[in-house]
DOLO-911340 format. One record per residue (C-alpha): x, y, z; residue number from 1. Coordinates in Angstrom, 3 decimals. Layout:
// DOLO-911340
{u=X, v=Y, w=Z, resi=NUM}
...
// end
This chain:
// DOLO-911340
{u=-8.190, v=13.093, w=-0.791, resi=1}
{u=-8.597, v=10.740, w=-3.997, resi=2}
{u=-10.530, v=11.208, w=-6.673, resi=3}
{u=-12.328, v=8.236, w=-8.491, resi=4}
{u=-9.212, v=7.483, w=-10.630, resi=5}
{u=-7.380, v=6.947, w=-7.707, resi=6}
{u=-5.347, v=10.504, w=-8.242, resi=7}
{u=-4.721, v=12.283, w=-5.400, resi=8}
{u=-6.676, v=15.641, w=-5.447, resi=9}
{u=-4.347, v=19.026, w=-4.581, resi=10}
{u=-5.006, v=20.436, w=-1.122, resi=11}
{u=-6.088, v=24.275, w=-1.210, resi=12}
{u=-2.558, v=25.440, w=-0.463, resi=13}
{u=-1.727, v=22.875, w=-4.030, resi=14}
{u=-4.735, v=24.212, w=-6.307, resi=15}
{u=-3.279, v=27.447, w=-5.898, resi=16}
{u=0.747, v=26.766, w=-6.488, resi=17}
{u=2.203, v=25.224, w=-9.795, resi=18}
{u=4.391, v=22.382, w=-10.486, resi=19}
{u=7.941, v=23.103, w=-10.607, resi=20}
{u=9.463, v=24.336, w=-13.805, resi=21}
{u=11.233, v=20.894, w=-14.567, resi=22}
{u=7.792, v=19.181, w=-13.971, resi=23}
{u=6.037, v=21.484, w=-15.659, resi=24}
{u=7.875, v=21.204, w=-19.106, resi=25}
{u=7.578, v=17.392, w=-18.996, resi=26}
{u=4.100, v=17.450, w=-17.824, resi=27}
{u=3.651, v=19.306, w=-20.795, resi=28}
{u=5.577, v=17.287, w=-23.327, resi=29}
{u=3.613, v=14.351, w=-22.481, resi=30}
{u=0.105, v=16.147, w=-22.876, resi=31}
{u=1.457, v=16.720, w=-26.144, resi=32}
{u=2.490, v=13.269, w=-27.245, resi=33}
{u=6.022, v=13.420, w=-26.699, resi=34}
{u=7.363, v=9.764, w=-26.809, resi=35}
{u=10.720, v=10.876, w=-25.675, resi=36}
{u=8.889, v=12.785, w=-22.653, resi=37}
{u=6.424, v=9.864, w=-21.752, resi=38}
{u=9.691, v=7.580, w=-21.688, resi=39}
{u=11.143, v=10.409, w=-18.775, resi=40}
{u=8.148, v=10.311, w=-17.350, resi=41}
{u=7.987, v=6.688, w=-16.411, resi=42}
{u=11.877, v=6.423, w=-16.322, resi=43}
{u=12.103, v=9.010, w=-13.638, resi=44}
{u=8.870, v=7.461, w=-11.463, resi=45}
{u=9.206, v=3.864, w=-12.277, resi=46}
{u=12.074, v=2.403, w=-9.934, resi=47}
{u=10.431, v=4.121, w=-7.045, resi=48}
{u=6.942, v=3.050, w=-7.737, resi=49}
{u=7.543, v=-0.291, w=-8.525, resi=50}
{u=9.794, v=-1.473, w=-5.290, resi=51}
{u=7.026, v=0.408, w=-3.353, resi=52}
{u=4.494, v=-2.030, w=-4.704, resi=53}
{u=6.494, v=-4.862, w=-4.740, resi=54}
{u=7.284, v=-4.741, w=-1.029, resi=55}
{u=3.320, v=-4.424, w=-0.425, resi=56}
{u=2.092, v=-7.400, w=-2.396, resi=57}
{u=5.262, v=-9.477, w=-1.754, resi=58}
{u=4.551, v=-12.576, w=-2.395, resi=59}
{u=2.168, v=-11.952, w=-4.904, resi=60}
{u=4.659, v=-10.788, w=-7.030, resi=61}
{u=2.323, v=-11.563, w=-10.056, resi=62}
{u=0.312, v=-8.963, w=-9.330, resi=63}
{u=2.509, v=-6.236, w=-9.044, resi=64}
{u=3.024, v=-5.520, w=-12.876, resi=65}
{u=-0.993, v=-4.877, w=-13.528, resi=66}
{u=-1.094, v=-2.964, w=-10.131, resi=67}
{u=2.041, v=-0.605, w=-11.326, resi=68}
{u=0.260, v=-0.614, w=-14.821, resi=69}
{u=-2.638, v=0.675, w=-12.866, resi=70}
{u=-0.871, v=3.621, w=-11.651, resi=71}
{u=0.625, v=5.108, w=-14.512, resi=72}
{u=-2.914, v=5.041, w=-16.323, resi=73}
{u=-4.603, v=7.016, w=-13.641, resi=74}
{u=-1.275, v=9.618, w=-13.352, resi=75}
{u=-1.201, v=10.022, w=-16.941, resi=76}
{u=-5.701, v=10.298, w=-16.934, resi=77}
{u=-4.442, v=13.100, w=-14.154, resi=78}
{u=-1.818, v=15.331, w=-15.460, resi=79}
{u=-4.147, v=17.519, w=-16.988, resi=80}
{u=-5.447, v=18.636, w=-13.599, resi=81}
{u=-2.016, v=18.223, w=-12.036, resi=82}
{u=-1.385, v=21.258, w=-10.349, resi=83}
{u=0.514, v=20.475, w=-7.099, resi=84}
{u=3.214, v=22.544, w=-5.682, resi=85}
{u=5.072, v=19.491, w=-4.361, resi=86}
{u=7.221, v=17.222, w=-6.957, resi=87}
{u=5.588, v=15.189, w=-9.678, resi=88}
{u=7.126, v=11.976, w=-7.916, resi=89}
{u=5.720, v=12.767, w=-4.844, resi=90}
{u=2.094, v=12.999, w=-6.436, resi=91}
{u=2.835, v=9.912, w=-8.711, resi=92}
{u=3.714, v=8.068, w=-5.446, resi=93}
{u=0.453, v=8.977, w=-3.772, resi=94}
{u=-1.498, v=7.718, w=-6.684, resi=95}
{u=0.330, v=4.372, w=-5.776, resi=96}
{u=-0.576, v=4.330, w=-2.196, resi=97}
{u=-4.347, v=4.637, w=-2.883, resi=98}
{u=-3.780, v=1.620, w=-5.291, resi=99}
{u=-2.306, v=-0.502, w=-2.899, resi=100}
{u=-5.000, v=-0.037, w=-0.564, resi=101}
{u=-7.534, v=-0.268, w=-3.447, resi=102}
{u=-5.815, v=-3.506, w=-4.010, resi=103}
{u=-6.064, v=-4.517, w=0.381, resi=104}
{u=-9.536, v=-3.376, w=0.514, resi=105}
{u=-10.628, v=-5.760, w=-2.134, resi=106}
{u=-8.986, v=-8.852, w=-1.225, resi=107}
{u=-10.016, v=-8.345, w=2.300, resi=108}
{u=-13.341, v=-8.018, w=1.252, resi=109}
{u=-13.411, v=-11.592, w=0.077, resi=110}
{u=-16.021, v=-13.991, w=1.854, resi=111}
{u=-13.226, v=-15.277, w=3.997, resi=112}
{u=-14.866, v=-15.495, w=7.421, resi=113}
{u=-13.573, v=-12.560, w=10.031, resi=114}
{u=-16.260, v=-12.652, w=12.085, resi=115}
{u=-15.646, v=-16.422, w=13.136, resi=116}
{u=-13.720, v=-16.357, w=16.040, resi=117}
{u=-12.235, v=-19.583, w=17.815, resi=118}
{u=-11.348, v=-17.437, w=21.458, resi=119}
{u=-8.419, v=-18.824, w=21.464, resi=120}
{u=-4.916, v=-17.768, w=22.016, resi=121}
{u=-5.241, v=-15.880, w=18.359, resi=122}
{u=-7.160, v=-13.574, w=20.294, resi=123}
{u=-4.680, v=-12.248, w=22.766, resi=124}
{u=-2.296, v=-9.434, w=23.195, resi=125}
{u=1.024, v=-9.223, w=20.647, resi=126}
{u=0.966, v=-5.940, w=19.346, resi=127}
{u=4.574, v=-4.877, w=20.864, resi=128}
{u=5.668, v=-7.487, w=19.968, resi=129}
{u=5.434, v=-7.182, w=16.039, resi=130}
{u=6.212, v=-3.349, w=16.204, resi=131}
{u=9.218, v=-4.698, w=18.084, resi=132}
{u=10.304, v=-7.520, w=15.022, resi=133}
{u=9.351, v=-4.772, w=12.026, resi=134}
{u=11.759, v=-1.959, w=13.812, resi=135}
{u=14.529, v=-3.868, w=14.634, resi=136}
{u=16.548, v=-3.574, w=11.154, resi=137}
{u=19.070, v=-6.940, w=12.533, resi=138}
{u=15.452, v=-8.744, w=12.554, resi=139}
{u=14.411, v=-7.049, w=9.035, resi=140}
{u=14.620, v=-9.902, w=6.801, resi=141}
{u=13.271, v=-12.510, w=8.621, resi=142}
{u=10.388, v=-10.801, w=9.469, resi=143}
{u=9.903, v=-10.277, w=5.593, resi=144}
{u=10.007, v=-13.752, w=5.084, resi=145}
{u=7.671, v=-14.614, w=7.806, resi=146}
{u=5.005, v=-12.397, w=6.570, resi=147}
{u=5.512, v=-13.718, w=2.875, resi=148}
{u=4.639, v=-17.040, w=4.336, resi=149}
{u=1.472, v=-15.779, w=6.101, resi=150}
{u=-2.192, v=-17.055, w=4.317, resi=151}
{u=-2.994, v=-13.499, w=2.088, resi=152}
{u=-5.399, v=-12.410, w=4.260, resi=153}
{u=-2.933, v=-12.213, w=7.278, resi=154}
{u=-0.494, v=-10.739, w=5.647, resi=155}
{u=-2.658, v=-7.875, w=4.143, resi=156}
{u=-4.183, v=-7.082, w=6.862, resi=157}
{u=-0.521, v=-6.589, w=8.825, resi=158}
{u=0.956, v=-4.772, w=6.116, resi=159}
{u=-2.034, v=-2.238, w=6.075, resi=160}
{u=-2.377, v=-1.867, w=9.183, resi=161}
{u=1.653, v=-1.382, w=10.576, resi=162}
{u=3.132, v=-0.777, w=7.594, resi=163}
{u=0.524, v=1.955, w=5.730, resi=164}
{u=-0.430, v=3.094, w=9.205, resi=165}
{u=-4.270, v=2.522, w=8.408, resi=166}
{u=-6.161, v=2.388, w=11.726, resi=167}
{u=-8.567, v=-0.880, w=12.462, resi=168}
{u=-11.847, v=1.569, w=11.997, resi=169}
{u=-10.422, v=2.939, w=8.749, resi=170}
{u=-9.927, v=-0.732, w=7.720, resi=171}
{u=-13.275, v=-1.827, w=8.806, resi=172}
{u=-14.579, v=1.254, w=6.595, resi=173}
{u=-13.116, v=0.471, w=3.459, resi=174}
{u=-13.577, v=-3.300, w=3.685, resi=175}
{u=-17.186, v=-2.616, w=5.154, resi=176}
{u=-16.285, v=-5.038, w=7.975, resi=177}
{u=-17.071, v=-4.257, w=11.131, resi=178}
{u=-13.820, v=-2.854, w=13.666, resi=179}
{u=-14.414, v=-5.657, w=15.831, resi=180}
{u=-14.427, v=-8.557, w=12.972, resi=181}
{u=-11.184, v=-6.276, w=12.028, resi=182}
{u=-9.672, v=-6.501, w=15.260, resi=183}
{u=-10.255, v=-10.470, w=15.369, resi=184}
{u=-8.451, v=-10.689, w=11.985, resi=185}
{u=-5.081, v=-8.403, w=13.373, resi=186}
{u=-5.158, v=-10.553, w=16.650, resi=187}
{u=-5.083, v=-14.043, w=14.589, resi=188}
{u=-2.623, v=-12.463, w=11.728, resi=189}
{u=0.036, v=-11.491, w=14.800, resi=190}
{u=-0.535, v=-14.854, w=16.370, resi=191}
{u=0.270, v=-16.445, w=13.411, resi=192}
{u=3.094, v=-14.474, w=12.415, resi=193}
{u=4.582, v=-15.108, w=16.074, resi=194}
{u=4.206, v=-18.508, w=15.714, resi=195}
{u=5.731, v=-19.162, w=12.368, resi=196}
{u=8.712, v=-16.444, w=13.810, resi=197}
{u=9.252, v=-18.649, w=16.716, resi=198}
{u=8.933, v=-21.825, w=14.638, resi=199}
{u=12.202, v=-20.709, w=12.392, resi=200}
{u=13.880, v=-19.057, w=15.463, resi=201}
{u=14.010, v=-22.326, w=16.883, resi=202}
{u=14.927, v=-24.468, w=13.960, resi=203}
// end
């Protein structure tokens, strides 16, 4: 659960545990106004954070600095109510997860039509097929590229769905699609993916 800052709220067993001592003490440093703490803060959280977004908006690469920006405003607008048992990374990280998706759900909410639908072959089958490329590590890189290629839309939607494990209905929820239109938009985003992977396999 989120809250409207995008801050992950503590679970029951959280509310009633405390942050570990090291966490605590720069928790409270930085509600304090401790430059030297606030530095630690984003020095300790910022490598992780930022290849995590990086690899999610790849190519958009542009975007990634405001997005990251974005998440260190809403953990810092949260430490006061920080009171999770797990590590301070590990909450700073979720905080970045709903951001990512906040940043998904509104660029596939753009007018772009998904409930147009050709019936062609970008309606049929695939799925194994892209689990397949994304697990095979040998395959890694290329499949990185491919996706970078893909029109934004595509490539969201893929990423969300495979790599963030969102279901279709979960998509459709947040975008306020419907799971069909969502469905459409997976089944043309793998076709296109296989065919630009098969275009550079056989170049």
């Amino acid at each position: 659960m989120v809250n409207s800052l995008g801050q992950p709220q503590p679970s029951q067993s959280q509310q009633s545990g405390s942050p570990n001592s090291d966490d605590a003490q720069l928790i409270a440093a930085v509600l304090n106004k401790d430059r030297k703490a606030t530095a630690e803060f984003v020095t300790r959280c910022a490598d992780e954070v930022y290849r995590y977004v990086r690899s999610r908006l790849a190519p958009r690469y542009e975007a990634v600095d405001d997005l990251v920006q974005e998440v260190f405003l809403a953990a810092w607008q949260g430490l006061p109510q920080y009171r999770g048992a797990g590590s301070l990374g590990s909450w700073v990280m979720g905080i970045a997860r709903h951001k990512v998706e906040g940043y998904y759900r509104a660029r596939l909410r753009a007018p772009e039509s998904l409930e147009e639908d050709d019936g062609g072959p970008h309606a049929q089958g695939g799925v194994l097929d892209f689990h397949q490329v994304l697990e095979r590590d040998e395959l890694r890189r290329n499949s990185l590229r491919v996706i970078g290629e893909l029109p934004e839309h595509y490539r969201l939607a893929l990423i969300w769905r495979y790599w963030e494990k969102a279901s279709a209905r979960e998509m459709a929820l947040k975008t306020g699609k419907t799971e069909k239109a969502i469905e459409r938009l997976l089944a043309r985003a793998r076709a296109e993916f296989r065919e630009r992977w098969n275009r550079g396999q056989s170049a």
